[in-house]
C-alpha positions as CSV (number, residue, x, y, z in Angstrom):
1,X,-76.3,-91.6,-2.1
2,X,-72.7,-92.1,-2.5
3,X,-71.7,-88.7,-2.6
4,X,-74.2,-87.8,0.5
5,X,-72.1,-90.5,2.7
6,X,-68.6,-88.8,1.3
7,X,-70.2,-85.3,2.4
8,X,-71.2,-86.3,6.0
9,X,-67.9,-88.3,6.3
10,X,-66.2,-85.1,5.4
11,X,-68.4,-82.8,7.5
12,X,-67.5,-85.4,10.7
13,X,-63.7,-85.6,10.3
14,X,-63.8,-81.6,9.8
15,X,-65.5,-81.1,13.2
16,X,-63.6,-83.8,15.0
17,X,-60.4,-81.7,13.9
18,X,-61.6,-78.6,15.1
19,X,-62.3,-80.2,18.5
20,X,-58.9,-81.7,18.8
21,X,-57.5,-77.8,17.8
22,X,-59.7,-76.0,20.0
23,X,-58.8,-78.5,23.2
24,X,-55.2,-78.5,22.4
25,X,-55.2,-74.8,22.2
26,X,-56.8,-74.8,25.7
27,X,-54.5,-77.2,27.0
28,X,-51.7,-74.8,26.1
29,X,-53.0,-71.8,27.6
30,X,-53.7,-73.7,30.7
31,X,-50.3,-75.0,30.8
32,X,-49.1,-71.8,30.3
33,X,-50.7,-70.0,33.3
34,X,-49.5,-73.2,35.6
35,X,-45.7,-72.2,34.1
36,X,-46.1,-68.4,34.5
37,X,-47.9,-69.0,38.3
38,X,-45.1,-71.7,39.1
39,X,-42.4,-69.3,38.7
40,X,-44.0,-66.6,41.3
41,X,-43.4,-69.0,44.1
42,X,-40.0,-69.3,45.8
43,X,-38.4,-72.8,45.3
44,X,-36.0,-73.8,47.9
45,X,-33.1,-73.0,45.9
46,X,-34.2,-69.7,45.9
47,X,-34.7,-68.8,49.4
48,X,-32.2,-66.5,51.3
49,X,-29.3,-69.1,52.3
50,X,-27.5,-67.2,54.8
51,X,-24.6,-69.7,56.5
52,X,-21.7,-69.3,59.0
53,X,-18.3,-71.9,59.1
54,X,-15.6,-71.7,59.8
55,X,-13.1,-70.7,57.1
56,X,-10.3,-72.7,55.3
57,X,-6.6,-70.9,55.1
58,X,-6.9,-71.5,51.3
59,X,-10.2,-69.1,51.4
60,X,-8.6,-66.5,53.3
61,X,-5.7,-66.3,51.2
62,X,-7.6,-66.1,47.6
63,X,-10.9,-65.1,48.4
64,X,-12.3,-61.4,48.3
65,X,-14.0,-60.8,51.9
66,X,-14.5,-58.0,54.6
67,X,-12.9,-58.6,57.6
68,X,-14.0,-57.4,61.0
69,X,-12.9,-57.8,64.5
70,X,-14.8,-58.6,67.3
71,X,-12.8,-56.7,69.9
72,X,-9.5,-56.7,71.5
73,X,-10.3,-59.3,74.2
74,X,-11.1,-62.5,74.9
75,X,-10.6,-66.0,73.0
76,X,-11.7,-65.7,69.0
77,X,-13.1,-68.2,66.6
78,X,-12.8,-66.8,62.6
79,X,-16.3,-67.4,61.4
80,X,-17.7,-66.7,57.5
81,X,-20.9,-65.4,56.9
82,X,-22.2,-66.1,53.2
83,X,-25.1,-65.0,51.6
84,X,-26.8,-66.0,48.2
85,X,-28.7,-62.7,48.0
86,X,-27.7,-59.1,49.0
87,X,-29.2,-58.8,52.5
88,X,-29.2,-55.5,54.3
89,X,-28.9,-53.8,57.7
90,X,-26.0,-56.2,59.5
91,X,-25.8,-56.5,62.6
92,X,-23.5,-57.7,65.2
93,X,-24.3,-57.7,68.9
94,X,-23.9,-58.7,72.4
95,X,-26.4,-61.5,73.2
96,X,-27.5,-61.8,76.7
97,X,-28.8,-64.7,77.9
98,X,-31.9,-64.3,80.2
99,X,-32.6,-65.7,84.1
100,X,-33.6,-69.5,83.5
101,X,-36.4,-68.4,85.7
102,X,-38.6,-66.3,83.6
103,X,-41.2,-68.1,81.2
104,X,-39.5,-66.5,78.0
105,X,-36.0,-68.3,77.1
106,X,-35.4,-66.4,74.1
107,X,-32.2,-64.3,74.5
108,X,-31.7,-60.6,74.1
109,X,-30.1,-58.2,71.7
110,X,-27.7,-56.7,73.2
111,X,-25.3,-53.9,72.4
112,X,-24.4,-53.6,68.9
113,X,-20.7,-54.2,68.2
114,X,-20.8,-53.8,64.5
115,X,-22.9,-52.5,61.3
116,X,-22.8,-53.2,57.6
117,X,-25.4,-51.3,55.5
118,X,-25.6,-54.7,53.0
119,X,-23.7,-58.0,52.5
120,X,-23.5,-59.3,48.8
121,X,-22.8,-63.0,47.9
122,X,-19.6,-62.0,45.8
123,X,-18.2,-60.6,49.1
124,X,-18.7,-62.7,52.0
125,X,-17.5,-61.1,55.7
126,X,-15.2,-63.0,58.1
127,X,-15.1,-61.6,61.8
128,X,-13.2,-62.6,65.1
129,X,-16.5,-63.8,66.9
130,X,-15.8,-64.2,70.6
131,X,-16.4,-67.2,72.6
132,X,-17.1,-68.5,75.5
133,X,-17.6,-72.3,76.1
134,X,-21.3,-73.4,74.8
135,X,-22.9,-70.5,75.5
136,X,-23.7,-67.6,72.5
137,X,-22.5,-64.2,73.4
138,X,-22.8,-63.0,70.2
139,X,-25.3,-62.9,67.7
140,X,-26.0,-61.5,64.2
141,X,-29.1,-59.9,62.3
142,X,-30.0,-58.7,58.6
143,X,-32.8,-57.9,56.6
144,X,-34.0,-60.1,53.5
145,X,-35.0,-58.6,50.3
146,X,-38.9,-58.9,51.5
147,X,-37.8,-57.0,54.4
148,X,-37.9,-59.5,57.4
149,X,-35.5,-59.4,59.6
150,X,-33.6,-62.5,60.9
151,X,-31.2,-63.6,64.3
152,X,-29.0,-66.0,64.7
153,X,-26.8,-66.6,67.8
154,X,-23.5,-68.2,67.4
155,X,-21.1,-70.5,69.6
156,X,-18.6,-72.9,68.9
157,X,-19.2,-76.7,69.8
158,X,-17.0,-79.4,71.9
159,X,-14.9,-80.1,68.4
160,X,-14.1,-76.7,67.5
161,X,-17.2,-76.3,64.9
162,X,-19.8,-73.7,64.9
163,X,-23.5,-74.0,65.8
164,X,-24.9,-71.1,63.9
165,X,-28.7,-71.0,65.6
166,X,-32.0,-69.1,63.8
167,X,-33.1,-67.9,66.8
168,X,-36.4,-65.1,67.9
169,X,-34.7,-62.8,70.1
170,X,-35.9,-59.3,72.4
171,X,-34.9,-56.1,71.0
172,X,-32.4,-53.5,72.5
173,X,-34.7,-51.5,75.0
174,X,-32.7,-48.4,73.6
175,X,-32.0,-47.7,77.3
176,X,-29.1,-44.3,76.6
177,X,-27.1,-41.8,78.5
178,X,-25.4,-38.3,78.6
179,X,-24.8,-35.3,80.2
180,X,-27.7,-33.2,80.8
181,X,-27.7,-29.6,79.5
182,X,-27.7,-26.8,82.1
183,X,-31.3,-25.7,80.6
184,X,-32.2,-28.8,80.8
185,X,-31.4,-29.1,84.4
186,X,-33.1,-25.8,85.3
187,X,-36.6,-27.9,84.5
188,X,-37.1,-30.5,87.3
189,X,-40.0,-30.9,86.7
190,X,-39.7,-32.3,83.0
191,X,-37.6,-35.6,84.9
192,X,-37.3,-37.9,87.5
193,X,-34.2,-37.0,89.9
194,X,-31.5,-38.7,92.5
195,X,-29.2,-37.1,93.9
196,X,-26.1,-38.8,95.9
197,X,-24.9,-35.4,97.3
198,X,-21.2,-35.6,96.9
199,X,-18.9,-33.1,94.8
200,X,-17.2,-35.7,92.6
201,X,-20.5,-36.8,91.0
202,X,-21.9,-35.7,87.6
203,X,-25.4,-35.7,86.6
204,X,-26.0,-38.2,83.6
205,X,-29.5,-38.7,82.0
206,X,-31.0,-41.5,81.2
207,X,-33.6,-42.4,78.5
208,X,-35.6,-45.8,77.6
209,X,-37.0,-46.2,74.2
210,X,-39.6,-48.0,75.3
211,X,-42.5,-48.0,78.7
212,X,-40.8,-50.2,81.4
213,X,-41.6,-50.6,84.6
214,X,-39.4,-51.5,88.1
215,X,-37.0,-49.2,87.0
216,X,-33.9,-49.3,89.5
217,X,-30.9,-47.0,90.0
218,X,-28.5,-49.3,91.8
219,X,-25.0,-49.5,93.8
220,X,-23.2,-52.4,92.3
221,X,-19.7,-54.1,92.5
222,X,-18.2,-57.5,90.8
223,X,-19.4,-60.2,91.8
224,X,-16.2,-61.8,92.7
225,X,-13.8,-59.0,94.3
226,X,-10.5,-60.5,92.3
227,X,-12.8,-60.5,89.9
228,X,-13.3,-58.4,86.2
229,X,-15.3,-60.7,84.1
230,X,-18.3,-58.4,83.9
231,X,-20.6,-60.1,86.5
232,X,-21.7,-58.3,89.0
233,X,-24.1,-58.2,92.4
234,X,-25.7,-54.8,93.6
235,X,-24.9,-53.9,97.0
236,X,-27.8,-51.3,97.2
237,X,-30.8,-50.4,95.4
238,X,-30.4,-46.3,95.6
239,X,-33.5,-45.5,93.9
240,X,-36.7,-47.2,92.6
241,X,-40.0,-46.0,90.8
242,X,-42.9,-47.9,89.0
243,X,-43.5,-47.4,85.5
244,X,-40.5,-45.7,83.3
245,X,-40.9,-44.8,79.9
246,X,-39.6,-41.8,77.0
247,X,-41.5,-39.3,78.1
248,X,-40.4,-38.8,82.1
249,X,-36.5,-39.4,81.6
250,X,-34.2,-39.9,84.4
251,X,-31.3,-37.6,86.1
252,X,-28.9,-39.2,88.6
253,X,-25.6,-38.5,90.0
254,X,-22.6,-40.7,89.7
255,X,-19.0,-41.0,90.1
256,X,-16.4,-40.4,87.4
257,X,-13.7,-41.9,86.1
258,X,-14.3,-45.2,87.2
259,X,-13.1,-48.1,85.2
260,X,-14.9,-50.7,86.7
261,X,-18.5,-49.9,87.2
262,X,-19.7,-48.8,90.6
263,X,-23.4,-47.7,89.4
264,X,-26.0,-49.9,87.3
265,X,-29.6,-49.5,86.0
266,X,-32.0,-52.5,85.9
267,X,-36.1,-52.8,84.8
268,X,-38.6,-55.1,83.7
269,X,-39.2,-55.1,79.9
270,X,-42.1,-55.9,78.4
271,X,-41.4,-59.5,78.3
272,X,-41.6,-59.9,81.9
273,X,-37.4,-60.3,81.9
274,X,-35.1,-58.2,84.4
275,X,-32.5,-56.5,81.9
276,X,-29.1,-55.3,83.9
277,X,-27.0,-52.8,82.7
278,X,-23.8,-51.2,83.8
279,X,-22.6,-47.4,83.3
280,X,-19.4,-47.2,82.5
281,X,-16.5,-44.4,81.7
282,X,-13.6,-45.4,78.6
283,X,-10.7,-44.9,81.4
284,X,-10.0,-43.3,84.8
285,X,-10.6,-39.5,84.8
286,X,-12.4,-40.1,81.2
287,X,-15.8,-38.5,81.4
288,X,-16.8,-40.3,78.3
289,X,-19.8,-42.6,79.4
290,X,-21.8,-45.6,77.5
291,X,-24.3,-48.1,78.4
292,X,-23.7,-51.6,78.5
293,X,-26.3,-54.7,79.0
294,X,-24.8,-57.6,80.8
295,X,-25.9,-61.0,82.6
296,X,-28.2,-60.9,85.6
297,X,-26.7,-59.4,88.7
298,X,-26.7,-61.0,92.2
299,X,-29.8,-60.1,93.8
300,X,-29.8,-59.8,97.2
């Protein structure tokens, strides 16, 4: 009878010891999964931390940066850009801010000032951003390893600072312009035409990347005759259609060598918001021409 108690004794202890193993074991393999699944999500520390300040003189004299500029105009503020992954596809562009009276207040992307296929957080950029009071002008996009793309507009602030603003912004209509190709001329019917009639006009074309519609070819002067500080009012709406788009481009005639603009394009994006631009040639008797978006004109 004695050794029959030792034996079940022995047979209980042996089972309760295989339970504890086989739990523990389980417990482990559980943890396990909760450690390996933990470290597929993205903490905060490792999100895309992508800041702008405004550098110190001891930075710029021992620290390792690109350095663009802005343009040759206008007051500047030195701002760094930092990253703590390598982001791609930098941008830096015109902001426009759109009429207060439209239901959308996001602002545009303007035209591009300046490219950088990637930014890496050993090499941070610094560029002469232009300013103008409180309002942005000038914005900045990338894309993050996962392929999103992100804007920010920047401005300084009443103390000198920088308010450096994640923003959703409208895309660049891809609105373009060149000179026609004779061929291309001799097809009228493959584009929409105006024509002003006088010998010291060439015939630029216009393209849109995207549908439209209100699409205006307009007269235009600054807004402010003593005036250059690219605002602007039309004096005359010279030709007007519906719906504009890529496939039905536009051929106009307009003066060259003008250094302050004297014709301007305007349409309705998809959006709902008016977009202004004015066409524009490098210097006088310069038949090199570019696009540029700017504020809302003076309506009439």
């Amino acid at each position: 009878m004695k050794k029959m108690g030792i034996l079940v004794l022995t047979v209980m202890l042996i089972s309760l010891l295989l339970c504890s193993c086989s739990y523990n074991t389980y417990s482990f393999e559980k943890i396990g999964d909760v450690l390996e699944n933990a470290s597929d999500e993205i903490t905060e520390e490792e999100k895309i931390n992508f800041t702008a300040e405004i550098p110190t003189e001891d930075f710029l004299a021992a620290t390792d940066y690109y350095f663009l500029l802005d343009d040759e105009s206008g007051e500047y503020t030195k701002v760094l850009f930092k990253t703590n992954y390598t982001v791609t596809d930098l941008k830096f562009f015109n902001v426009i801010q759109p009429q207060i009276t439209v239901t959308s207040s996001s602002p545009i992307k303007g035209d591009i000032i300046l490219t950088m296929d990637t930014l890496t957080p050993d090499k941070p950029v610094v560029i002469d951003v232009k300013t103008e009071g409180y309002t942005a002008v000038r914005g900045i996009s990338f894309v993050d390893p996962e392929g999103n793309t992100h804007y920010y507009t920047i401005t300084s602030d009443s103390l000198g600072g920088i308010v450096f603003d994640n923003v959703n912004m409208l895309d660049h209509p891809g609105l373009t312009a060149e000179y026609p190709g004779k061929n291309y001329l001799e097809n009228p019917e493959n584009y929409l035409n105006y024509e002003d009639s006088k010998e010291d006009f060439n015939k630029i074309l216009f393209r849109v990347g995207k549908n439209v519609s209100d699409f205006r070819f307009l007269s235009i002067e600054p807004a402010e005759a003593d005036k250059a500080d690219g605002k602007y009012k039309i004096s005359k709406v010279l030709y007007n259609t519906g719906d504009f788009g890529a496939m039905m481009p536009f051929v106009a005639e307009t003066q060259s060598g003008e250094t302050t603009p004297k014709r301007g394009i305007s349409f309705v994006d998809e959006h709902g918001i008016t977009r202004y631009f004015t066409i524009n040639y490098l210097t006088t008797g310069n038949k090199d021409i570019f696009i540029k978006e700017v504020v809302p004109m003076i309506e009439k």
